[in-house]
N, C-alpha and C positions, 0 to 999 in steps of 0.2 A: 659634281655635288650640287651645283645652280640649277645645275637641268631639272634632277632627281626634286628640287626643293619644289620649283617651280612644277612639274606636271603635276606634284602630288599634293597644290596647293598648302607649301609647309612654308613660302619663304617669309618669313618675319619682319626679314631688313632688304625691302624691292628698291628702297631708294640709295642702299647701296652698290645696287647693280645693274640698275633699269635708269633711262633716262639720260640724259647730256652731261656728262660730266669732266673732271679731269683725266685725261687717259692713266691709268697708271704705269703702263707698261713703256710709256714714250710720251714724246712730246706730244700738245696739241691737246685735244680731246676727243672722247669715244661718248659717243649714241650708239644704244642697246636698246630695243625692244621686245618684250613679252608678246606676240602674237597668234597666238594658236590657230592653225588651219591657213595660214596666209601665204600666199604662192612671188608676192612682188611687194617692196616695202618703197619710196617714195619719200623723201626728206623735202619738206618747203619751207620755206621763209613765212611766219606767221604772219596772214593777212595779205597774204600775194599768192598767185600760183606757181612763183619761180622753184624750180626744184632745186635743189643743190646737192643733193644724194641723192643715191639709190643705197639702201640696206643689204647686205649679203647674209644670207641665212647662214648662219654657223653651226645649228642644228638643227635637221628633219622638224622636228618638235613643235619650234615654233619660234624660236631665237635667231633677233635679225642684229646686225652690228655694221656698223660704219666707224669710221676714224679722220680727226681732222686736223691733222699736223701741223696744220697752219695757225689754227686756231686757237685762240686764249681767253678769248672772253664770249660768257654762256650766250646764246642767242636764242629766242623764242622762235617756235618750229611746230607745225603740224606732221601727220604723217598720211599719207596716201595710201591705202593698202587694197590690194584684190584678191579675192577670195575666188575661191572654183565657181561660186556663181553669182557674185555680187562685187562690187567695189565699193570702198567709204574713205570718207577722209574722217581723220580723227585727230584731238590737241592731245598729244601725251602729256595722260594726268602725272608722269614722273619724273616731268621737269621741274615741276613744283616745291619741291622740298622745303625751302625757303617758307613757305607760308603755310606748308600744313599745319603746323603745331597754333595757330593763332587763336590767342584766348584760353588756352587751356592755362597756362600759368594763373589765370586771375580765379578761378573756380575755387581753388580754396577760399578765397576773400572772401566773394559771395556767393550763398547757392543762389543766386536766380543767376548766376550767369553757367549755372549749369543748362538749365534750357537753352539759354543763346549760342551755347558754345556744343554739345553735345548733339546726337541726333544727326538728321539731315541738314544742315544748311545751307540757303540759297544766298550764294555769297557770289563777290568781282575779286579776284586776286590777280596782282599784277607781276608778271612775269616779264624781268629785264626791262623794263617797262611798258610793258602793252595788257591793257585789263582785257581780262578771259573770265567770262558768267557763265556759272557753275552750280553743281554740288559739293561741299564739303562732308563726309562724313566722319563722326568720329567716335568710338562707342569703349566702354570701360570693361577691360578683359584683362587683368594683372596677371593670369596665371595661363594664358592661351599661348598654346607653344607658335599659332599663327591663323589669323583673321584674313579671311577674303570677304570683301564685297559680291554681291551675289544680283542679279536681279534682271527685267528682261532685253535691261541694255545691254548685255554678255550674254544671253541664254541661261541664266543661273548657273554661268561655271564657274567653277569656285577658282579656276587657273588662271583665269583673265583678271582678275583685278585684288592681288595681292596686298593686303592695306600695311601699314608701318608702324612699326610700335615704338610708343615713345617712354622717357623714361621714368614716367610715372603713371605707364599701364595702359596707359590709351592706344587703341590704332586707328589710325587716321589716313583718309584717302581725298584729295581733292581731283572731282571726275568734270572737266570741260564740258559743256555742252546740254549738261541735262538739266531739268527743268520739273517744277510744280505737278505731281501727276506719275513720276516715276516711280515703280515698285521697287521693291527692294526686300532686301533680309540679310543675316550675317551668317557663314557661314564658318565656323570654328575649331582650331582642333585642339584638345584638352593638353596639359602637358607629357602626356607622353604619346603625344602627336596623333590621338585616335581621332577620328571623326566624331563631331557632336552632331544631332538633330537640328537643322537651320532656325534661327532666333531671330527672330523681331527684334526691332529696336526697344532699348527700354526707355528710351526717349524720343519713342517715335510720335509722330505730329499726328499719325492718322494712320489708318490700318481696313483692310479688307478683312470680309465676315469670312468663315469656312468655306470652302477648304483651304483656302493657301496661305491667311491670317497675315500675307504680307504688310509690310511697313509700306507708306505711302508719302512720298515728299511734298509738303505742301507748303504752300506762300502764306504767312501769318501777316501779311500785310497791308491784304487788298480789300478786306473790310474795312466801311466807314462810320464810324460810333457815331451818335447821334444825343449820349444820356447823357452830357455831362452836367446838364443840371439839377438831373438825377445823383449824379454821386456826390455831386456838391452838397447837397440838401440830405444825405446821410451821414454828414459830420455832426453829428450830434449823441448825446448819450442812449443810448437803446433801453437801459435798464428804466427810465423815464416816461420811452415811447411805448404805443402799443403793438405789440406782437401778437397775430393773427396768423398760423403758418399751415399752411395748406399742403403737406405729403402726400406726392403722388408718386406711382410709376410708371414711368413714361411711355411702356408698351400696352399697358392695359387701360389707360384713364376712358380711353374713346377708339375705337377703330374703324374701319372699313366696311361694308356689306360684304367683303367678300375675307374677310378676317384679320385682313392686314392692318398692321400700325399707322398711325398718323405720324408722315415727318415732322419736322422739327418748324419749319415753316407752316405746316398744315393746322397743327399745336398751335402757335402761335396767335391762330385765326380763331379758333375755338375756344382756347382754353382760356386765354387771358380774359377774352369778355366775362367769360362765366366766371371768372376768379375777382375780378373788378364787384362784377353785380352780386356777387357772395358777400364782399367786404372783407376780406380778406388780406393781410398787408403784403404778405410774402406766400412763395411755393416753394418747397423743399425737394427735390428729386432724389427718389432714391440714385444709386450712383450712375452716372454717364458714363464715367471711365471705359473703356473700350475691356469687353470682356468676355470670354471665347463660348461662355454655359448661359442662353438666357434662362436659365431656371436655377442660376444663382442671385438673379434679381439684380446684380451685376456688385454684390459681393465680394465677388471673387476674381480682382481687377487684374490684366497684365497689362495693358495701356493709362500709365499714370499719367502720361502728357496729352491724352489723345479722347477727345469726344466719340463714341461709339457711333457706327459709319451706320446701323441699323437704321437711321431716320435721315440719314443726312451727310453733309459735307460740314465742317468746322464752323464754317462761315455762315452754312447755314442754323446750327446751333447758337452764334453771336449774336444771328439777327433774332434769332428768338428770345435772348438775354436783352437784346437793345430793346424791342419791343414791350416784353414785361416793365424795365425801366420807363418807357415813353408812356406807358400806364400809369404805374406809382407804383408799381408790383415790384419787389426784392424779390431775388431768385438764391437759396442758400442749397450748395451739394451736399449730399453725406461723400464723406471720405475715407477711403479705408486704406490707414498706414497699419493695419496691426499683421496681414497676413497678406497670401497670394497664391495660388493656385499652382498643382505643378505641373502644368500643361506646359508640354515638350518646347515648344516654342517658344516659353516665357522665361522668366529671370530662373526657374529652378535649376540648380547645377548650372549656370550660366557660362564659366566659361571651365566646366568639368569639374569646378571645384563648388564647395558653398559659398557663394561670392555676397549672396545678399541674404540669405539666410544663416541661422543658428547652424553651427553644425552637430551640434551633441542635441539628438531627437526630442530628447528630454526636456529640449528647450526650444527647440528650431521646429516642430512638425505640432501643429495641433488637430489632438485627436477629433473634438467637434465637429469638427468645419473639413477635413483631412484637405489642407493645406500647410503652409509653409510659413511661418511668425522671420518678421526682419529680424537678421544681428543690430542690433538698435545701441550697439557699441561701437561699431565700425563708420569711419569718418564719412566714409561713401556713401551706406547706407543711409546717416542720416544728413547729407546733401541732398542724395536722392530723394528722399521724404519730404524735407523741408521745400526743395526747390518746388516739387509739384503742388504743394498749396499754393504757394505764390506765384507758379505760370497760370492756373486756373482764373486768381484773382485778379491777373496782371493781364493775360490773352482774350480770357472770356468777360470779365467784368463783373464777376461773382461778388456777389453782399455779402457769401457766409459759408462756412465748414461748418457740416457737422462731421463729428468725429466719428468713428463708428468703434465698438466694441472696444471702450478704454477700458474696462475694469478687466479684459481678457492682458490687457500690456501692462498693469499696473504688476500685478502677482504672478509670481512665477508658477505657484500652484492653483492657477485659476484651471478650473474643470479636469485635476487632477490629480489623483489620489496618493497616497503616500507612497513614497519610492517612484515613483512616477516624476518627479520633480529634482532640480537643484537646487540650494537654496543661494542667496547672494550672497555676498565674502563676512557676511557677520551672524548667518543663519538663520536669517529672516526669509519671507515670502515677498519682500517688493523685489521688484524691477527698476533697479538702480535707473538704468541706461535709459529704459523706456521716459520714467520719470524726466530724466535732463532733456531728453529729445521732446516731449512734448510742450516743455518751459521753451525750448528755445524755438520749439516750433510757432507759439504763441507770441512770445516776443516777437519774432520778423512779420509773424504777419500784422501784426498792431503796430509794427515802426514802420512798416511800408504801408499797410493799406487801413491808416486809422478808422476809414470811414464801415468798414467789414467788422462781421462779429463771427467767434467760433464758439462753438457748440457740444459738450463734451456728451455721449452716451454711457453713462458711468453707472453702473446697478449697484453698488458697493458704499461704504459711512467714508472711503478713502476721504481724510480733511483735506478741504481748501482745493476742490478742484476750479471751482470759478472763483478763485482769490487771487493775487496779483500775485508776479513768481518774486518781485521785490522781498514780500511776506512769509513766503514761502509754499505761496499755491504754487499752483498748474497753469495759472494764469488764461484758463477757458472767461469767453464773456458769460455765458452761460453753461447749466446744469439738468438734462431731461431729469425729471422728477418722479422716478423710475418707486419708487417706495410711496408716493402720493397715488400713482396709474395703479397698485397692484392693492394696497387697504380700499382704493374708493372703489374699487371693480369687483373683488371678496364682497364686501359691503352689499353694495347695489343687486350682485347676486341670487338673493338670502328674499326667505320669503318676508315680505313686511311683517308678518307677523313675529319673528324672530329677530330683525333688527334693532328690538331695543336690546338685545342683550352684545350688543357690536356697535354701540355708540360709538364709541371712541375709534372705530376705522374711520370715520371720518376726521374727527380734528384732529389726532393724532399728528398729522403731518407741521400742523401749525409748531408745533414743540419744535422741529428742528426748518424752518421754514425758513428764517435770516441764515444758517450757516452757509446758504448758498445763492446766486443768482437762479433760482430752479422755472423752467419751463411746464408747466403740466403738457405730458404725452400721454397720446390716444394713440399711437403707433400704428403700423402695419403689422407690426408681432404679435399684437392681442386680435387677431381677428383670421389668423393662417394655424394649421394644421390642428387641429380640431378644438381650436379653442373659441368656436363660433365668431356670428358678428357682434357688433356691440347689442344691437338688438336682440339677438337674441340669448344674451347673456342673462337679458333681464326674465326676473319672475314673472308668473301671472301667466293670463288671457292676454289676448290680440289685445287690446286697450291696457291692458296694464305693462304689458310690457311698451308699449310706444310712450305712454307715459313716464314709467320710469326712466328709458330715454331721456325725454325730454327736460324731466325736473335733473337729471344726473346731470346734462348738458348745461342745464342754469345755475346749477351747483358750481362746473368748472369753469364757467366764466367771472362766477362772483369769488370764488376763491383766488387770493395773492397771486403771481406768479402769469410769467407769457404763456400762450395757450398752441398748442398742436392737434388737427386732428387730421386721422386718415382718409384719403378719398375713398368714398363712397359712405363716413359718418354721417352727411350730411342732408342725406335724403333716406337714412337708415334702410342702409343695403342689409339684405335677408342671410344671405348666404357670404359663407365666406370669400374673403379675396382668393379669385384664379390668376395669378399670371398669364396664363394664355389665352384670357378673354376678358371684352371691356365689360366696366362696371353693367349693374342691371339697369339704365336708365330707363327701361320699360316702366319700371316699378312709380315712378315721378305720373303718371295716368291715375294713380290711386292715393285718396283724400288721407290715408296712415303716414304715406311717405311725402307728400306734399304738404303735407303738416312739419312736417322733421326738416323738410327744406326751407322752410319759410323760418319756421325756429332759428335757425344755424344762419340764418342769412341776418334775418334783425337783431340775433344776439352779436355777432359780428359788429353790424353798424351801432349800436348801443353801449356797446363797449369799446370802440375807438372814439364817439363822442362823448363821452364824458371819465374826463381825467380821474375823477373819483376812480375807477376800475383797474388804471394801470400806472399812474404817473408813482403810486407810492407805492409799486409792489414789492419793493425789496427795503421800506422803512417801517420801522415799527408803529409810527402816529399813523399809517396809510389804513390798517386796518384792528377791527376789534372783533370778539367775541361777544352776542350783547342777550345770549342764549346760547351756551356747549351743552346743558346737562339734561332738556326735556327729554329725555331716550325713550319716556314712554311713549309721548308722542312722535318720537324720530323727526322732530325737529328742530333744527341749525337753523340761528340768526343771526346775522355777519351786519357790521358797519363798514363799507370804504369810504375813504377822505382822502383830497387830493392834499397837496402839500401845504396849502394855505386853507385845508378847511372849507375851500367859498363851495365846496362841490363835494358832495356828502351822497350815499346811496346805500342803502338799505334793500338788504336778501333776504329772505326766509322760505328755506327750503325745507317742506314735509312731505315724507317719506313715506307715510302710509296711506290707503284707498279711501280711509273714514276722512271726511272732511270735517274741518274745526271750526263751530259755528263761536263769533265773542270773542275772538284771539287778540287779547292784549298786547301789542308791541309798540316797547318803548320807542322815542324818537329825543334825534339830540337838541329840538329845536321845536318852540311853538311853529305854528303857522299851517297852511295847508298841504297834505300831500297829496299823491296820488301813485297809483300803477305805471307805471311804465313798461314792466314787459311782465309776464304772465304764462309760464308753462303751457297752461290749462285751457290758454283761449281758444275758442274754438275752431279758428283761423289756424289752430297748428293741431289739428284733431283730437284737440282738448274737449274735458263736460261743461266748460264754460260754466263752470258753478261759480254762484253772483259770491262776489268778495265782500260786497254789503255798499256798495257806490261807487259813483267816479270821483268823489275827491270825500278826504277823509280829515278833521279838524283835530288838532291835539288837544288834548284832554290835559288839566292839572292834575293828574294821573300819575305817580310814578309808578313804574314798569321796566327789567331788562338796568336797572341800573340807572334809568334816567328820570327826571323829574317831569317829561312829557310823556305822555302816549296815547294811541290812537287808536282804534275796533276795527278789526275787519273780520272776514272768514277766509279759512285757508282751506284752498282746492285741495284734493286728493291727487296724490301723486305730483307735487307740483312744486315749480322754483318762482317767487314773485322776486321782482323790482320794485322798489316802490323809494319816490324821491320828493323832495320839499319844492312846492310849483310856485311858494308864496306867502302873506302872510293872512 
């Protein structure tokens, strides 16, 4: 029956039959060895060449045994074995017993010590007392009638290294000898002993591209951080500071002459200046997560612990993180707990059963995306979730989650039709389970890493997603502003001459603007599968549309709220985002788009130095209305105030091509003003149409609600700045 388990990689329980133990048949004790192909087996004293046995093959097969009557107490032992054309010595991993299970007890406590303890690791276990440095493996398969270890230090046979299951589902192997660099994979058979398709770790550190998609053993410890006055100096309230976030993807931002991506070091050298000299506070990556489709943009992740090997090694991904910190640059991921791909290799039917997914389709498979949504009820599942926010924040040094696709976890009938759905135990459309896992996903990571902020993608009115889960939010720091991106976009669309009858898409937003910490997003999703670029979204001629650009652009800096936009907004790229090719920086030779870049770059800098723009964006005294209703002329007049008033700024964005000669606008305060930043200049391939001076005197005038006001003319097509320089 041993034989039978063993060649046909079924044996479940090796360290009941493998290994030094009590003899049971007699006194003394018996060594067993699993050796397939081996012609002479060799017993030695660990850490000496003395042999003390020889192994007698007990069957053909591969089964070697000795006996030691004498003997009572276990002793640490190598084994010396010859093969038809090679010899090795090797420490049997199945002496070990004693220390496999270590650490797996505390994982209920807490998920981050599911990284520490799960996966590969490079661990010392000490055996009888002598340390032996190693691999640990240990991977979650409750329902696998038997896990082998697989990988090229066995030849990928699944009969050479039978792992052990313990009794809360795990099987666990510690392998002597191996080292940082080793491949690897699991290979498993369902419960009723079939073979499955060889799996990856789900907590693997690091992984090979196609075709073998191997797990790779790597050292998480030989990086040396350099930011910590960087994290230091992100203790502070975010909702206060300014937010400038820069979304990229990281295979398309810039590439090669000959097509190829920029590593993660190469990035590093490139990007950051240009991200620095932009003004920019933070960069957003779409996901790193290691992922099998690049033309899911990386979406569609089966490596939750593991940086995608496509540019690099781990470390070389840290140093790209330590570098943007040595900047002043915040690095925030999108993350995707909502779903997973069902590529053979990954967690789908993991160990033959639904182990991390839904199993009633209805609930477990979405049709959109045709992947697999988590059981986000299942205690497992949501360790494994939680744990992977916090290895990213804890390993990489990550400022920030964004979430990806919450309104798809929220509803059970999200993007699906009636009958199509089941509802939750009271006949509602929420997602119980999803809801508590992202509370408590929020929670750990604000009790661990205060200094981090997460980021909820939420298209839906669901309340309280960026409200404390104390309250009864969601407890996200922030809210993409997914209903401010989709009226201001409608809007901006529209020929000017019909935008006075669509006023109200723009302030509209203001109405529900305090219910949340909301970010305004310019996405990567408004600019992919034929919903053009921003540019060209806009009305008009070659000049009207870079215009409207421009004033839309001044618009969503002076409006409430942290700002997001997509790479290539900023030099207004023509054509939409390709994934399989870098942006068109050709286009930066021509005075249209080097207008747009110069824009995006001072609006930037002008809006992190002066607190008026962002320190009160989520208080009601921070800003005003001081003009909603000219709809015939399509123009919005906005006040921000910092929290103590010392610092005041003034917007007025017009919408239409006619320019307004005599524009009375109120001001909260005698004294001088003047322009500060300007759509229309010609410095951003503006008509430089004159505003009526460089500095402008309040008038006892009132106007817009105030008892001052001041003349000027308003460009066509255009967002002005204009602030108090004096008295």
């Amino acid at each position: 029956m041993l034989i039978k388990e063993l060649t046909g990689a079924r044996c479940g329980q090796p360290f009941d039959h493998l290994g030094l133990m009590a003899n049971p048949q007699g006194n003394g004790l018996v060594l067993r060895a699993w050796l397939p192909g081996a012609l002479t087996v060799d017993v030695k004293e660990l850490g000496s060449d003395k042999v003390v046995a020889s192994l007698t093959c007990v069957d053909k097969l591969g089964l070697f045994e000795a006996q030691f009557p004498r003997h009572k107490k276990l002793f640490p032992y190598s084994l010396s074995v010859q093969y038809p054309d090679t010899s090795t010595t090797v420490i049997d991993p199945y002496q070990f017993r004693d220390t496999a299970y270590a650490g797996l007890a505390e994982m209920t406590q807490d998920a981050a010590n599911l990284y520490r303890t799960l996966g590969a690791q490079l661990v010392t276990e000490v055996v009888n007392g002598v340390e032996v440095s190693g691999v640990r493996f240990a991977v979650f398969a409750p329902s696998a009638s038997a896990v082998s270890l697989i990988g090229d230090f066995n030849f990928w046979d699944g009969r050479r290294h039978p792992m052990q299951r313990s009794l809360c589902g795990h099987w666990v192997l510690f392998v002597p000898g191996l080292t940082a660099g080793e491949r690897y994979k699991y290979e498993l058979k369902d419960p009723m002993g079939n073979r499955l398709p060889h799996k990856a770790d789900p907590v693997g550190f690091y992984s090979e591209q196609y075709p073998s998609f191997a797990s790779v053993v790597y050292d998480q410890s030989q990086f040396e951080w350099h930011d910590e006055s960087w994290r230091v100096s992100q203790l502070n309230d975010k909702l206060e500071q300014p937010l400038t976030i820069y979304e990229l993807h990281f295979a398309s931002w810039k590439r090669h002459d000959d097509g190829a991506s920029l590593s993660y070091r190469e990035m590093a050298a490139e990007l950051i200046p240009y991200v620095k000299e932009m003004g920019y506070t933070h960069i957003e990556l779409m996901p790193i997560s290691e992922h099998p489709f690049s033309g899911s943009w990386g979406y569609q992740p089966v490596g939750m612990f593991a940086p995608t090997s496509r540019f690099g090694s781990a470390d070389d991904f840290k140093y790209f993180v330590d570098q943007c910190h040595l900047a002043g640059i915040g690095v925030i991921l999108d993350w995707v707990p909502a779903h997973f791909p069902s590529d053979s290799h990954g967690l789908a039917r993991f160990d033959g059963t639904p182990l991390y997914e839904y199993e009633d389709p209805r609930r477990g498979w979405h049709p959109d995306w045709n992947s697999y949504i988590y059981d986000f009820g299942r205690d497992h599942v949501r360790q494994f979730l939680v744990a992977s926010a916090l290895y990213w924040l804890d390993h990489f040094h990550i400022d920030g989650l964004r979430v990806d696709a919450v309104a798809s976890m929220l509803y059970w009938d999200y993007s699906r039709k009636e009958g199509e759905w089941v509802p939750n135990i009271h006949g509602g459309n929420h997602n119980y389970e999803a809801i508590s896992l992202l509370r408590w996903f929020n929670e750990e990571v604000y009790k661990h890493y205060p200094h981090a902020m997460t980021i909820a993608e939420e298209s839906t009115a669901f309340a309280g997603v960026s409200r404390p889960t104390f309250t009864g939010g969601l407890g996200f720091g922030f809210k993409w502003n997914m209903g401010w991106m989709h009226d201001s976009l409608e809007y901006m669309k529209k020929d000017p001459l019909y935008r006075r009858y669509h006023h109200n898409e723009l302030t509209f937003s203001m109405v529900y603007h305090y219910d949340e910490n909301f970010i305004l997003s310019l996405s990567h999703d408004e600019v992919v599968h034929g919903k053009h670029s921003l540019l060209y979204k806009m009305p008009g001629d070659e000049w009207q549309q870079a215009a409207n650009l421009r004033a839309y652009m001044g618009y969503m800096y002076a409006h409430p709220g942290k700002k997001l936009n997509f790479m290539g907004t900023e030099f207004g790229q023509s054509n939409e985002w390709n994934h399989d090719a870098q942006l068109s920086w050709w286009l930066l030779q021509f005075d249209k788009h080097k207008g747009q870049h110069n824009l995006i770059r001072d609006l930037n800098h002008l809006y992190r130095s002066e607190t008026a723009l962002f320190e009160t964006d989520y208080q009601r005294g921070g800003f005003s209305w001081l003009d909603h209703n000219d709809s015939e002329r399509s123009t919005f007049v906005m006040l921000r105030r910092n929290k103590d008033a010392s610092s005041q700024i003034l917007i007025v964005s017009h919408f239409t091509p006619t320019p307004v000669a005599g524009y009375r606008l109120g001001v909260p305060e005698t004294g001088t003003y003047q322009v500060v930043l300007n759509t229309d200049s010609q410095y951003y391939w503006g008509s430089d149409y004159d505003t009526g001076g460089l500095a402008f005197h309040s008038q006892d005038v009132p106007a817009h609600g105030q008892a001052q006001s001041i003349v000027l003319n308003l460009p066509p097509l255009a967002t002005v700045f204009i602030k108090r320089i004096g008295d």
